[in-house]
N, C-alpha and C positions, 0 to 999 in steps of 0.2 A: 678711565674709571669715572665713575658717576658717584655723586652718596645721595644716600636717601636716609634723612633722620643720622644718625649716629654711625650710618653704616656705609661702607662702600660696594659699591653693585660693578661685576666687573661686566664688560659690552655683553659676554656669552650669558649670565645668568639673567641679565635686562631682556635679553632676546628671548629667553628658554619664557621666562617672565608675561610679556608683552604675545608671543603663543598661546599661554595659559589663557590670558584675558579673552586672546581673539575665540580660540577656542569653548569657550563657555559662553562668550556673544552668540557665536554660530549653533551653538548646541539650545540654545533660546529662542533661536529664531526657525530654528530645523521644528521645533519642539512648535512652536506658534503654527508655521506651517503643516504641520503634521494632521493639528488638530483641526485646521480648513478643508484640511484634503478630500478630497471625493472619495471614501473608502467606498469599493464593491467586495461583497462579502465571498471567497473564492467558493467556500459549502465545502472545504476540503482537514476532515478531523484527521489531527493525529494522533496514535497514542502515546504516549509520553516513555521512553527509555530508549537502550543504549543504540540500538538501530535507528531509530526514526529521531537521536540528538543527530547522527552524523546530517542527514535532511536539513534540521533546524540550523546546523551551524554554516550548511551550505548558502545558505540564506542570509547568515548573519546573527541568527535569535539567541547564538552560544557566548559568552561572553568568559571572562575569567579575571577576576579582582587581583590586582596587583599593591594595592595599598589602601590607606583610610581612606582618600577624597576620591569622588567620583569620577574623577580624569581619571584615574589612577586604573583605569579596565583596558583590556583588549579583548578584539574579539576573535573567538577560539576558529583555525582553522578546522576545516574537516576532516582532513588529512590524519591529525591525531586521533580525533574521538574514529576513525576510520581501522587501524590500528586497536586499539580497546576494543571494537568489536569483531575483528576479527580475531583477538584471543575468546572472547566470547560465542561465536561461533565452534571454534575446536572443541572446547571445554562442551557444548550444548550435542554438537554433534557425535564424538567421541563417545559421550556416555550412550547417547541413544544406542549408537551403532553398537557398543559393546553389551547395552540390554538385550538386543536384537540376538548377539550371534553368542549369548549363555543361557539361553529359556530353554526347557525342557524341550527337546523335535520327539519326541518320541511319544505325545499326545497327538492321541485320535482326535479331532473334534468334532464335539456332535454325537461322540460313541461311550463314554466317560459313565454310566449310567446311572447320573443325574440329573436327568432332564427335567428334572420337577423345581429344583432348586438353582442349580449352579446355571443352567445355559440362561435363564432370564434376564439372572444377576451378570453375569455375561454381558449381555447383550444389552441392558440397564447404565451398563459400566462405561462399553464404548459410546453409547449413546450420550453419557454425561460429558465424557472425555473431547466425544466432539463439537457439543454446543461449547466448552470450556478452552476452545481452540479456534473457535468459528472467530469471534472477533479479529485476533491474530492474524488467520487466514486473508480476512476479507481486507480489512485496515492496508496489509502488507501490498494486496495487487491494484486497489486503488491507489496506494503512494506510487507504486510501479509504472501503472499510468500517466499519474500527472508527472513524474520527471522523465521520463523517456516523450511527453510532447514535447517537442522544441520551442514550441512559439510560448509555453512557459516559462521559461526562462529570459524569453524577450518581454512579456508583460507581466511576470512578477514584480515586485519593490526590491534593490538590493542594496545594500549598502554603498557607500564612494570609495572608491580606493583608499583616500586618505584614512577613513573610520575603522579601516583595520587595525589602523598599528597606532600604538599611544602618541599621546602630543609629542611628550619631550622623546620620541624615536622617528619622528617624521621625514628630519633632514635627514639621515643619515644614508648610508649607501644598500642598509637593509632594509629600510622602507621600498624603496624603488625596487628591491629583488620581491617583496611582500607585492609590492602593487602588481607584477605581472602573474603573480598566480591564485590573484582571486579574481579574473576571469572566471563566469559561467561556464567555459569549457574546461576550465580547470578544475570546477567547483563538482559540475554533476557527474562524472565518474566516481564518486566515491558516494554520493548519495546513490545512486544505482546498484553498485555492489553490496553497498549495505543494506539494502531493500532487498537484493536477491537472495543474501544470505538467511533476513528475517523471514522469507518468503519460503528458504528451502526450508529449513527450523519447522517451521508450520507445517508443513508437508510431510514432513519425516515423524512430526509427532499425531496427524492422521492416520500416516498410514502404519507405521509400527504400533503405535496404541492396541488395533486389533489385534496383533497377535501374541503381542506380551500381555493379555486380558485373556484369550481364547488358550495360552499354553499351562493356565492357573488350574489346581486341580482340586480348589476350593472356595466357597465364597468368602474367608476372609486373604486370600493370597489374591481372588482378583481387586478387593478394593484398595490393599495397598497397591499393587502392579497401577490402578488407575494411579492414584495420587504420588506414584515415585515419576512415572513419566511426565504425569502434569505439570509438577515440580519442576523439572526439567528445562519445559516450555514456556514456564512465566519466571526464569533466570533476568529474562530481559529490564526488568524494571529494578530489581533490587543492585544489580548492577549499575545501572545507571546511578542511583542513586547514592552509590558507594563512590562515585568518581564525582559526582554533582557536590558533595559533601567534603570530601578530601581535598580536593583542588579546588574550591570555593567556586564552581563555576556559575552564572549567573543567566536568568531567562526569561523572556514575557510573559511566561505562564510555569509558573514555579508553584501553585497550590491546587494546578487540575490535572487529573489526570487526562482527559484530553483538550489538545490544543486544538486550535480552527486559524489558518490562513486567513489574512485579510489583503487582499488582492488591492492596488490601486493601479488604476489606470492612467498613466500619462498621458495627457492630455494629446501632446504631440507625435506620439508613435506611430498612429495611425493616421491618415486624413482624415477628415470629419465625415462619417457617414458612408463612410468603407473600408475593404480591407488592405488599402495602398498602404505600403510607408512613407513615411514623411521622411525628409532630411535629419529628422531628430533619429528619427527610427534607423534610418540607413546606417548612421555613427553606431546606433546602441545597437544593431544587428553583428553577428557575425556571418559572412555569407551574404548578404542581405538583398541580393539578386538570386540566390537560390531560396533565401527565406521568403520572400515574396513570390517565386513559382508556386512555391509549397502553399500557403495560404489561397492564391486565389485559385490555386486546384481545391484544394479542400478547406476550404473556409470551415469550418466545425472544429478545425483546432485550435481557434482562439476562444475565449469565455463567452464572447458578444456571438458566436457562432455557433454554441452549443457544446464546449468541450467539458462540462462538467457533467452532461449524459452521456460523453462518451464513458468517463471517469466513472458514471453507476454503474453502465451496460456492461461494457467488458469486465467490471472483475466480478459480477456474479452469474455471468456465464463462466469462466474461470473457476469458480467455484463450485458451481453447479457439478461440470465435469469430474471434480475432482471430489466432493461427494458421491456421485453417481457412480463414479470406478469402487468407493470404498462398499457399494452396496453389493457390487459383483462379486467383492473379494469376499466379501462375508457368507457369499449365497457358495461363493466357490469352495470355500473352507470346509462347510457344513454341509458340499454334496460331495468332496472328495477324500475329507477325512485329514486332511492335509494344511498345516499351517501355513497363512501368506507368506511369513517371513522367510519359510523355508524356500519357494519360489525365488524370495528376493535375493536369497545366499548364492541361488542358482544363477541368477541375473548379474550378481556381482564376478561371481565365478568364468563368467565369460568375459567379463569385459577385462578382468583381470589377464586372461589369456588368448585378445585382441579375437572376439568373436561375437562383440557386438552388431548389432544392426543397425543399417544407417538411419535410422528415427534417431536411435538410440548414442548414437556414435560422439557427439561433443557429450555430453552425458558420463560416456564411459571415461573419453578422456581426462574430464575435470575429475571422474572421482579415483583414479587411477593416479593421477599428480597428487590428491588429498591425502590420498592413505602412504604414499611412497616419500613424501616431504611434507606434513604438517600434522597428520594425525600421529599420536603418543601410540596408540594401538596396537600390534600387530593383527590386523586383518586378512592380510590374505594365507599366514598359515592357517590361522584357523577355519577358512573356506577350503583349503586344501583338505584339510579334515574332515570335516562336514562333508565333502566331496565324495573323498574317499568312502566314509559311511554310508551313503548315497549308494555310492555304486556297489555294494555288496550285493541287494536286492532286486536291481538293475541295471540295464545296460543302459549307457549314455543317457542318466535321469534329467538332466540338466539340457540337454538338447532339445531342438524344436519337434515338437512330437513327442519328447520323454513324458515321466509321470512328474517330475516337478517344473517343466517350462512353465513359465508367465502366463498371467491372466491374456490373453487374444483377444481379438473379433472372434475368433471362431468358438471358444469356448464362452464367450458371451450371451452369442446367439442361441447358443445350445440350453443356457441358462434359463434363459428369456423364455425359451420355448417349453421349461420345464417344470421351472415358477412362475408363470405370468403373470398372477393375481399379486404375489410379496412382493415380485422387484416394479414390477408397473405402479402398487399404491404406494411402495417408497417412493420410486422417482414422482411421485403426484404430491406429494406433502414433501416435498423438496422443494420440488418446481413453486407449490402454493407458498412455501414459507417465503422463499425468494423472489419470487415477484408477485407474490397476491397483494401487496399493501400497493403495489405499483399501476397495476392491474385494474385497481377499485378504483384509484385514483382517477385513472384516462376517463373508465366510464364515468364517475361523478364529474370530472370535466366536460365529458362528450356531455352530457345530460343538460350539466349548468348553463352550456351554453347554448345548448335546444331550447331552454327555460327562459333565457335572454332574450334569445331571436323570437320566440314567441310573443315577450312581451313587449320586445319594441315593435313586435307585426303588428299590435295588438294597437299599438299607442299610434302606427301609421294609421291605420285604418278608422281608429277616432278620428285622427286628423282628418283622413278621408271625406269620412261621411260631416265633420262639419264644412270643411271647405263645403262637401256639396249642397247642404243644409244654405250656405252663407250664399251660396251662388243661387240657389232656388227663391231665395227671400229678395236679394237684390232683382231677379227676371221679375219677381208678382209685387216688388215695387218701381219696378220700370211701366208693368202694362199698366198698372193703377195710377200712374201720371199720365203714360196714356189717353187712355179712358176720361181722365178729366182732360185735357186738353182738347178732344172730340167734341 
């Protein structure tokens, strides 16, 4: 026993004590160094809710207040908020699909005979519904990108084992269980799936949008229909926020709606002025002789190599596609009379009864485990149904070749070939909106730097002509000494 003042300190609470101190030393000096650090800015936004927290906390950014004093936090695994979103998912998913398979199949579209009013508003509807989804879309396959590189996770900043778990839980025997699963390999599984999840969300609500818009059989049923699904698809934030509030959880960017990585480079991961590891690197790598094949094959997947154009390029080509199919479906709808979703019932209906296509084939699996263990739903009587109504009118509707199989290549082409002028100047003011800002840029750089070379040619060639000036003056003061000396 110790006393201190009037009181006695037994060895365990002077220890717990003598932590606390070290710990706030350390958290001072973490804090001093922090602010020296070489910050490189990663260009990588996110937007703030329940999908893109599990991300944040993969990193460390989640926190969760335990008490008054600021020791008093741990920081949130993924795992959990991982969990939250996947009840967030069911619930997102669920409704769509149950919007999906109760809209009216029995509108013509395109044949309704108001085309003076209703198809604009139509067409006005899905238009808003997918600028109002576009962010979603785009955010979701950029994050996809940067965590599916690997050499991310080797030059991100992440926290130390120890910064997990609270001071006074340090020693204990569930520290040391904590410390081995905040591993990056532990960590980015669950930011991945959570990303996939936000990613299919996005997708489900482009592409069901049209035809719960297109199945409306007036203009005020299509603008609710927009705003019930949009609702839907912006669950994402207000949910977060309900768990951000409730469980007090805490984070670096708590009043923006989007967040921006700040990437720092350790000095010693790499060797200086290439892309070797260092011995520093070899430890912080896992693999680290496959991680270094992988690098100086493709060097562009580190920051210094260019991996943040990977991170533009690929998701708005990704994107691209997946606007581009939503103009076929629309062109499809309104040359066949026929709603997409009903196609899709079609497409569910097969996988449902193991006659998917191998494009198609993990696709049907995932959603075949969805609907049979995790969706509230019953889905597939009611394709059963649907089915059945189907084939009153037709034989095998739902088969390749029937009248409701999937959008094709082959009914693409036929498209293309039918409206060339509406689906060509879609895809043109796609293409422009997606890469024209990109586009202008290159040539104002191509330009600026024609403008430079020009003007350093410009600045050579003074030089030039004075060097030769200075050389002509020195020769006709050479022959005029000359001249005198004769």
């Amino acid at each position: 026993m110790r006393t201190l003042g009037a009181h006695q300190v037994s060895p365990h609470e002077l220890a717990r004590q003598l932590r606390l101190e070290n710990h706030e030393a350390d958290r001072v000096k973490n804090a001093d160094q922090v602010k020296n650090a070489d910050e490189v800015n990663a260009d990588v936004q996110i937007m703030v809710g329940m999908y893109s927290a599990v991300l944040l906390a993969a990193f460390g950014e989640v926190s969760i207040k335990l008490g008054d004093q600021d020791h008093h936090t741990a920081k949130v695994h993924p795992f959990f908020l991982f969990l939250a979103c996947t009840l967030l998912f069911v619930i997102q998913s669920s409704a769509i699909v149950a919007l999906t398979l109760n809209m009216n199949w029995t509108v013509q579209v395109g044949r309704t005979g108001h085309i003076n009013v209703l198809q604009p508003t139509q067409l006005m509807m899905i238009l808003i519904v997918q600028l109002m989804n576009f962010k979603l879309v785009i955010n979701s396959a950029r994050l996809m990108v940067f965590v599916l590189n690997p050499i991310t996770w080797l030059e991100m900043r992440h926290p130390k084992r120890q910064q997990w778990v609270p001071v006074m839980y340090q020693e204990t025997p569930c520290a040391m269980l904590v410390a081995n699963l905040v591993r990056p390999i532990c960590l980015a599984p669950f930011a991945i799936a959570a990303l996939m999840m936000k990613f299919s969300v996005g997708y489900l609500v482009c592409t069901e949008s049209v035809s719960v818009i297109l199945s409306t059989g007036n203009v005020q049923d299509a603008m609710f229909n927009a705003l019930a699904i949009t609702f839907l698809a912006e669950l994402n934030g207000p949910f977060w926020q309900f768990l951000y509030m409730i469980f007090r959880l805490e984070t670096k960017h708590e009043d923006e709606s989007w967040a921006t990585f700040r990437l720092v480079f350790d000095s010693g991961v790499w060797e200086e002025g290439s892309h070797t590891l260092s011995e520093y690197g070899r430890e912080k790598a896992v693999m680290a002789n496959f991680v270094q094949k992988v690098v100086l094959h493709f060097p562009f997947l580190t920051r210094a190599g260019g991996a943040d154009i990977m991170e533009d390029f690929i998701p708005f080509v990704v994107v691209f596609f997946v606007y581009a199919r939503r103009i076929f479906m629309i062109a499809h709808a309104f040359d066949t009379a026929v709603l997409p979703a009903v196609r899709d019932v079609c497409t569910i209906w097969r996988w449902q009864h193991h006659e998917a296509t191998p494009e198609l084939m993990f696709a049907a699996r995932m959603f075949v485990f969805f609907e049979d263990h995790i969706s509230p739903i019953a889905i597939r009587n009611k394709t059963d149904l649907l089915h059945r109504k189907m084939s009153v009118n037709s034989t095998e509707p739902c088969e390749r070749g029937g009248k409701y199989y999937r959008l094709g290549a082959h009914a693409a082409h036929h498209l293309l070939r039918k409206y060339p002028l509406h689906i060509l100047a879609s895809l043109t003011l796609v293409v422009f909106l997606l890469l024209g800002h990109r586009i202008f840029s290159c040539i104002f750089a191509k330009f600026h730097s024609k403008e430079n070379d020009r003007e350093v040619q410009g600045e050579d060639e003074e030089d030039d002509d004075e060097d030769e000036s200075e050389d002509e003056s020195e020769t006709t003061e050479e022959a005029s000494e000359a001249d005198v000396k004769r």
